[in-house]
C-alpha positions as CSV (number, residue, x, y, z in Angstrom):
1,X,12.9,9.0,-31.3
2,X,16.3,8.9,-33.6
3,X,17.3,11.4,-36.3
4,X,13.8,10.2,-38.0
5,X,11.9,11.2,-35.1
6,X,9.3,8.6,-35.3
7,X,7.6,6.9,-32.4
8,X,8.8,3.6,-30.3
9,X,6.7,1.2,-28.8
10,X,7.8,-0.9,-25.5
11,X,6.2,-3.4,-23.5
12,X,7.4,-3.5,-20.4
13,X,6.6,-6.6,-18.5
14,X,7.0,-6.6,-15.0
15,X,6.4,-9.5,-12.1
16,X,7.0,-7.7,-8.6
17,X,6.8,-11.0,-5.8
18,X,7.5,-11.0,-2.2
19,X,9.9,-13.6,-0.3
20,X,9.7,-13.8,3.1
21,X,13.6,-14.8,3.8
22,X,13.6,-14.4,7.7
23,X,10.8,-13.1,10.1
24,X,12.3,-9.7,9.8
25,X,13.0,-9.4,6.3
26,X,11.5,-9.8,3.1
27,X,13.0,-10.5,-0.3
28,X,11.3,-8.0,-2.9
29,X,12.2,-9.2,-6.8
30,X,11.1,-6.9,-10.1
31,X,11.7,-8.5,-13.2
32,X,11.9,-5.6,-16.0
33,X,11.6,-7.4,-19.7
34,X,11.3,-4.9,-22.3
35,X,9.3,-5.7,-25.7
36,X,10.3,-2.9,-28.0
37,X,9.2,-2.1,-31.2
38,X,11.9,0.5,-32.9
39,X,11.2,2.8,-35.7
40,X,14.0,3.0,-38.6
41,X,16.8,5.1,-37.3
42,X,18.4,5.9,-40.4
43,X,16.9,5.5,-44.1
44,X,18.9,3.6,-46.9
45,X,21.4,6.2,-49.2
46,X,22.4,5.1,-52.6
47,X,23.9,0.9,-51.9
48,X,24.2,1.4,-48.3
49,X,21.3,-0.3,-46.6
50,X,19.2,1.8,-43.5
51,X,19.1,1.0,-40.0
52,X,16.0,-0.4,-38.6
53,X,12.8,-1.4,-37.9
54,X,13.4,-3.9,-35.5
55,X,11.4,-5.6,-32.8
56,X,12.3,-8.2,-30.4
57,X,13.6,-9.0,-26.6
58,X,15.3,-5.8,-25.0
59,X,17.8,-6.2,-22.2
60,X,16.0,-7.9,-18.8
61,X,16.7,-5.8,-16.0
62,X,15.6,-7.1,-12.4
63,X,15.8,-5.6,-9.1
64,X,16.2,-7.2,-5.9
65,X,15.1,-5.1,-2.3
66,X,15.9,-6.3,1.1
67,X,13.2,-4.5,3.2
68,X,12.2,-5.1,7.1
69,X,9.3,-7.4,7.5
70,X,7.4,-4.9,10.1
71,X,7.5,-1.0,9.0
72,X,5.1,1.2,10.3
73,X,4.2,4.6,10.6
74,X,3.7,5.1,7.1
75,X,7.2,4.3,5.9
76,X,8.7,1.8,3.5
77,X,12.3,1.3,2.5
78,X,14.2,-0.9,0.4
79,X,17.9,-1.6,-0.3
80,X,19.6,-4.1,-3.0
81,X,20.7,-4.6,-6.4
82,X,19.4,-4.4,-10.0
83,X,20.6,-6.8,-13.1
84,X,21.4,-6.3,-16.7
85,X,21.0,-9.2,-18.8
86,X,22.7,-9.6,-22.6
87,X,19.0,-10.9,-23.9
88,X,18.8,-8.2,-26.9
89,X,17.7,-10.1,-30.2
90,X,19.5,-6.7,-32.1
91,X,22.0,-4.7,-31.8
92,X,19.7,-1.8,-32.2
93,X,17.3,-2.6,-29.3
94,X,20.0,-2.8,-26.1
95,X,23.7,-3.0,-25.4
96,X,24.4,-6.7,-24.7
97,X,26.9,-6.8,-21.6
98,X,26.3,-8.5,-18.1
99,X,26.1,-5.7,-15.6
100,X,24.2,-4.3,-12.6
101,X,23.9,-2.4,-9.8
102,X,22.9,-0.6,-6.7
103,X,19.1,0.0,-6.3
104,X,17.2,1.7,-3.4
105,X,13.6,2.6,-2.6
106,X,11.7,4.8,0.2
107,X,8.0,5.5,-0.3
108,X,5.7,7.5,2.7
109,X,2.3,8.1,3.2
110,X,0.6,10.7,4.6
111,X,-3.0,10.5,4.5
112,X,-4.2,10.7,0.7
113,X,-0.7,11.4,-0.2
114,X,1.9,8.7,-1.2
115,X,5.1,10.0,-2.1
116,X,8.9,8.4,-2.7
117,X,11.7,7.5,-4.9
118,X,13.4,4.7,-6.4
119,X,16.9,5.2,-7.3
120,X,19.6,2.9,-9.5
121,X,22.9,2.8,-10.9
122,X,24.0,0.2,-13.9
123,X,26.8,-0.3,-15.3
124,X,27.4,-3.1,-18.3
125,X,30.2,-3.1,-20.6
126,X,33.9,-1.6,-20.3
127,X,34.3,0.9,-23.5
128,X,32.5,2.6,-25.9
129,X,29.6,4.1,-25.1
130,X,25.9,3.8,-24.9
131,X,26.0,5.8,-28.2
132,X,27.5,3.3,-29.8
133,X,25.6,1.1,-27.8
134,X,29.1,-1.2,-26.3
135,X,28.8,0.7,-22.7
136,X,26.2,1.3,-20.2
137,X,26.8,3.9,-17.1
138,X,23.1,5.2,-16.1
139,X,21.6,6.4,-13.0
140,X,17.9,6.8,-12.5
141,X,15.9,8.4,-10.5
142,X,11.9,8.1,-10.3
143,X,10.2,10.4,-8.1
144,X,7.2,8.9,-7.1
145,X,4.0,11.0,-6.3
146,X,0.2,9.6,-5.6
147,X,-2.9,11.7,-4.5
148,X,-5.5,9.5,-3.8
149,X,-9.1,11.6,-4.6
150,X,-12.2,11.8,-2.3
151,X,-14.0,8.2,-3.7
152,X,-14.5,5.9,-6.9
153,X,-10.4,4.6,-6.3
154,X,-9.1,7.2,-8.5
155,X,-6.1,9.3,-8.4
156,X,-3.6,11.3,-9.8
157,X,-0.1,10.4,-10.0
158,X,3.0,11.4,-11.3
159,X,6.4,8.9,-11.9
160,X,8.7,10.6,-14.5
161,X,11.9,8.3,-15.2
162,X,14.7,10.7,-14.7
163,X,18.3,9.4,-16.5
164,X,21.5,10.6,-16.2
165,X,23.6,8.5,-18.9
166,X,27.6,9.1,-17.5
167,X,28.8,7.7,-20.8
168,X,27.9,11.1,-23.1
169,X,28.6,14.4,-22.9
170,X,24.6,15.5,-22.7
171,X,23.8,13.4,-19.6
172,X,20.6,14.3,-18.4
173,X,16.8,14.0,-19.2
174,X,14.2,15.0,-17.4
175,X,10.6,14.2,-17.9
176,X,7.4,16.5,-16.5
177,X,4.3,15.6,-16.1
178,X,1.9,12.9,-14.7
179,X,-1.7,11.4,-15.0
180,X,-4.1,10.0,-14.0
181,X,-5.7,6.6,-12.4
182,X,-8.0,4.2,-10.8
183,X,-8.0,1.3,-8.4
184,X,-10.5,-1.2,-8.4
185,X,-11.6,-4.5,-8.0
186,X,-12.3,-7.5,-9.8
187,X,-13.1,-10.5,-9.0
188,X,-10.6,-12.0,-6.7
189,X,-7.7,-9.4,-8.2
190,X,-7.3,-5.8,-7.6
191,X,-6.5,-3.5,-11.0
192,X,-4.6,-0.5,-11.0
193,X,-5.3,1.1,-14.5
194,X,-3.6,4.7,-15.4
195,X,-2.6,6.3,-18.2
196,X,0.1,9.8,-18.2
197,X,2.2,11.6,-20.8
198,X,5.5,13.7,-20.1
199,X,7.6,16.0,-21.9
200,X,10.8,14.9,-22.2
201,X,12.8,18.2,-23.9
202,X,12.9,19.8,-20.6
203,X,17.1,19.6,-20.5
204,X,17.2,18.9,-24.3
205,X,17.8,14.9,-25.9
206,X,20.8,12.7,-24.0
207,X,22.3,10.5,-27.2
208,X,22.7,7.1,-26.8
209,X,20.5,4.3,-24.9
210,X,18.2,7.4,-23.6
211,X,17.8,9.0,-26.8
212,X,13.9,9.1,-26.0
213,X,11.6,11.8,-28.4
214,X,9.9,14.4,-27.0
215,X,6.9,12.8,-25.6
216,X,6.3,9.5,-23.5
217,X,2.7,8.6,-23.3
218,X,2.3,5.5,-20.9
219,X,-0.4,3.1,-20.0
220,X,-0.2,0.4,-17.3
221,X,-1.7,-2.2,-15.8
222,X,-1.1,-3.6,-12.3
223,X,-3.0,-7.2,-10.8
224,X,-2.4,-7.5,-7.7
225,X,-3.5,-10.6,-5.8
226,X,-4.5,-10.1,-2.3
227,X,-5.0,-13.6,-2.0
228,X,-1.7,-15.3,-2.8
229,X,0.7,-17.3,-1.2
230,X,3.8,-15.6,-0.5
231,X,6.7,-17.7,-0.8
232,X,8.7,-18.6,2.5
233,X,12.2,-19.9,3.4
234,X,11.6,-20.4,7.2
């Protein structure tokens, strides 16, 4: 990423737990904290000093979904709002404005297919731009897309983080591609391991806070605990 074009490196923690608020709805929370390693941006010329590397505490970004506590038929939805957070330990690693949010989710299944979409707007700030890292106006779209394979918990899955960044004049990126994965137990906790790459040139580079390079490779981890209490309020 950057004029440098050298790579980034985020962690990307992320809690999901369940609320049961009422007998017919649930309380969905996602916290997103971002761990980013950033590459120099901008070397040193003559006495002026470069910009970067930097690592530290991104902005936290969670989501909240009110969903209905009986769906059926293969159909879940979820409606509510998304945070942003001023926790950046650098200017260079977030824009540091409270801000949020609408937020939705759908997902479907139809036999070894899972397909759906999460969608968010967030805005932080009041001028500038994300450019110049004072203003945040971003939607984003992730198409989700699962095919679960014959046996051995495997599948292959696509989730490219689609961007549209309202605050400069080349808006759009759009990733392509996808990956691959596996579910499987262990122990008391169920692991969802996959790993996928995606080209992100597609629509050319948005500036500012999307200003990713031309590849994303991705790893992640999910524990999920079948077992677990879920919180109640009733």
């Amino acid at each position: 990423m950057g004029p440098l074009h050298r790579t980034q490196d985020v962690l990307l923690v992320e809690p999901v737990i369940p609320v049961r608020l009422t007998p017919d709805f649930n309380l969905i929370t996602r916290w997103i904290t971002p761990v980013i390693w950033q590459p120099a941006l901008a070397p040193s010329i003559g006495p002026l000093p470069g910009v970067g590397p930097e690592s530290g505490l991104g902005n936290i970004a969670p989501q909240f979904f009110f969903t209905p506590a009986h769906q059926g038929d293969g159909f879940v939805w979820g409606l509510g709002a998304n945070a942003w957070f001023p926790t950046a330990t650098d200017k260079t690693l977030g824009v540091n404005h409270f801000g949020g949010g609408p937020t939705a989710v759908a997902l479907e299944i139809q036999g070894p297919l899972l397909y759906g979409v999460l969608a968010s707007n967030t805005w932080a700030g009041t001028q500038g731009s994300s450019a110049t890292l004072q203003r945040i106006n971003q939607m984003t779209l992730q198409p989700v897309i699962f095919y679960n394979l014959p046996a051995g918990g495997w599948y292959l899955a696509s989730l490219p983080l689609i961007t549209a960044d309202w605050t400069v004049e080349h808006k759009w990126t759009l990733p392509i591609g996808g990956g691959i994965g596996r579910v499987m137990p262990f122990g008391g906790v169920i692991v969802n391991a996959r790993l996928d790459a995606y080209y992100n040139g597609a629509l050319g580079h948005a500036s500012g806070i999307t200003n990713v390079g031309n590849w994303t490779a991705r790893f992640t981890l999910h524990f999920v605990l079948p077992n677990a209490k879920v919180p109640s309020l009733f």
